[in-house]
Kinemage of the C-alpha trace (Angstrom):
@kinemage 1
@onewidth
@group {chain A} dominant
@subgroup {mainchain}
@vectorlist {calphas} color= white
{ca unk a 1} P 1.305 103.857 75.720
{ca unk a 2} L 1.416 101.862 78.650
{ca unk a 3} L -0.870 101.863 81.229
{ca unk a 4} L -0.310 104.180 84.341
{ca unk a 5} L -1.278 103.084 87.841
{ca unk a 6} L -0.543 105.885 91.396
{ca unk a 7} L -0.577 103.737 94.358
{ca unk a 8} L -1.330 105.341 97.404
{ca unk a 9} L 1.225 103.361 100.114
{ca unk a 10} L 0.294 103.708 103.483
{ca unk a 11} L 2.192 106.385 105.716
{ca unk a 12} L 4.349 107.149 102.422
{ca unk a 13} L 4.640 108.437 98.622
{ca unk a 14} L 2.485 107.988 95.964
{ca unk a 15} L 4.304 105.528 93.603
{ca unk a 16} L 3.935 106.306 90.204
{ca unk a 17} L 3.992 102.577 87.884
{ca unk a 18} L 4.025 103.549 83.971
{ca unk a 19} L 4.693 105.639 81.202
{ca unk a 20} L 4.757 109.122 82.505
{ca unk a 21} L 5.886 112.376 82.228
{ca unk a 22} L 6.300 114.534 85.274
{ca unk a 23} L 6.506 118.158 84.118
{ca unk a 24} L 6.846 121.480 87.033
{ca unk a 25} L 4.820 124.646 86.680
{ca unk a 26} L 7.159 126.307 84.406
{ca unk a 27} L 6.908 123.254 81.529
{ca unk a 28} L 10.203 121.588 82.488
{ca unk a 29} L 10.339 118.013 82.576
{ca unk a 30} L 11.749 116.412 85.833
{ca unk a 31} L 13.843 113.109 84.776
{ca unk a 32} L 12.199 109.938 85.313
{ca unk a 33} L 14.381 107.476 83.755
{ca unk a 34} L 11.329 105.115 82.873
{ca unk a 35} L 11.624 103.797 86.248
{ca unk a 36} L 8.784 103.555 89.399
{ca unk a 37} L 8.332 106.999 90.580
{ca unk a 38} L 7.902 107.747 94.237
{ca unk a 39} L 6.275 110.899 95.000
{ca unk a 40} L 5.963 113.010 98.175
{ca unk a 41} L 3.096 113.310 100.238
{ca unk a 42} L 3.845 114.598 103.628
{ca unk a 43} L 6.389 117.345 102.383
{ca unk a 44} L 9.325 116.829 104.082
{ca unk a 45} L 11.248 115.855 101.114
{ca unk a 46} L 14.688 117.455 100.411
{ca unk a 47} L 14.302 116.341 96.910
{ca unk a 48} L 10.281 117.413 96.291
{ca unk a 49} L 8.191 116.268 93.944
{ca unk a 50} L 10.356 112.898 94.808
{ca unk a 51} L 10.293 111.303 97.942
{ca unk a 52} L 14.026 110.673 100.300
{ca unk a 53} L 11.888 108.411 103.041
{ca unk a 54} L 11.704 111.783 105.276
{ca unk a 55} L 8.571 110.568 105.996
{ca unk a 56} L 9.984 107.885 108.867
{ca unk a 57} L 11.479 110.434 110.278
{ca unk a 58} L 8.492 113.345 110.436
{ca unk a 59} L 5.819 110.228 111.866
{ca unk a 60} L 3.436 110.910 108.326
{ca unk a 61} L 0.405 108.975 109.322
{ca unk a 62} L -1.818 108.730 106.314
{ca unk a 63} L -3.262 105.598 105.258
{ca unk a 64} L -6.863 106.766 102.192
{ca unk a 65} L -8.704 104.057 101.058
{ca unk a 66} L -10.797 104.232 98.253
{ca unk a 67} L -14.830 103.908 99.003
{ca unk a 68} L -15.147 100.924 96.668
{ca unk a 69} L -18.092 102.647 95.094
């Protein structure tokens, strides 16, 4: 199995780099295609857990960094 990596990009998605398997609360597996996966964070999405960009359009401002500790 590959390695997985989330990358948190600023003011948008989480994007998902790796072998995964995305999977909603009822066990049903959301089709990934073994592409990058771009995942919602601000909610807006029409298309949720996936991001559509609605973000631009809402003004998400979100921009974690990690405490390097």
């Amino acid at each position: 199995m590959s390695d997985v990596t989330i990358q948190v990009k600023d003011n948008g998605p989480f994007l998902v780099q790796g072998d995964v398997s995305i999977v909603d609360a009822e066990g049903q597996e959301f089709a990934a295609n073994g592409k990058a996966i771009a995942l919602c964070r601000c909610g807006a999405s029409t298309n949720q857990p996936f991001c559509t960009g609605n973000h631009k359009e809402i003004g998400f401002e979100s921009v974690p960094r990690a405490s390097g500790d």
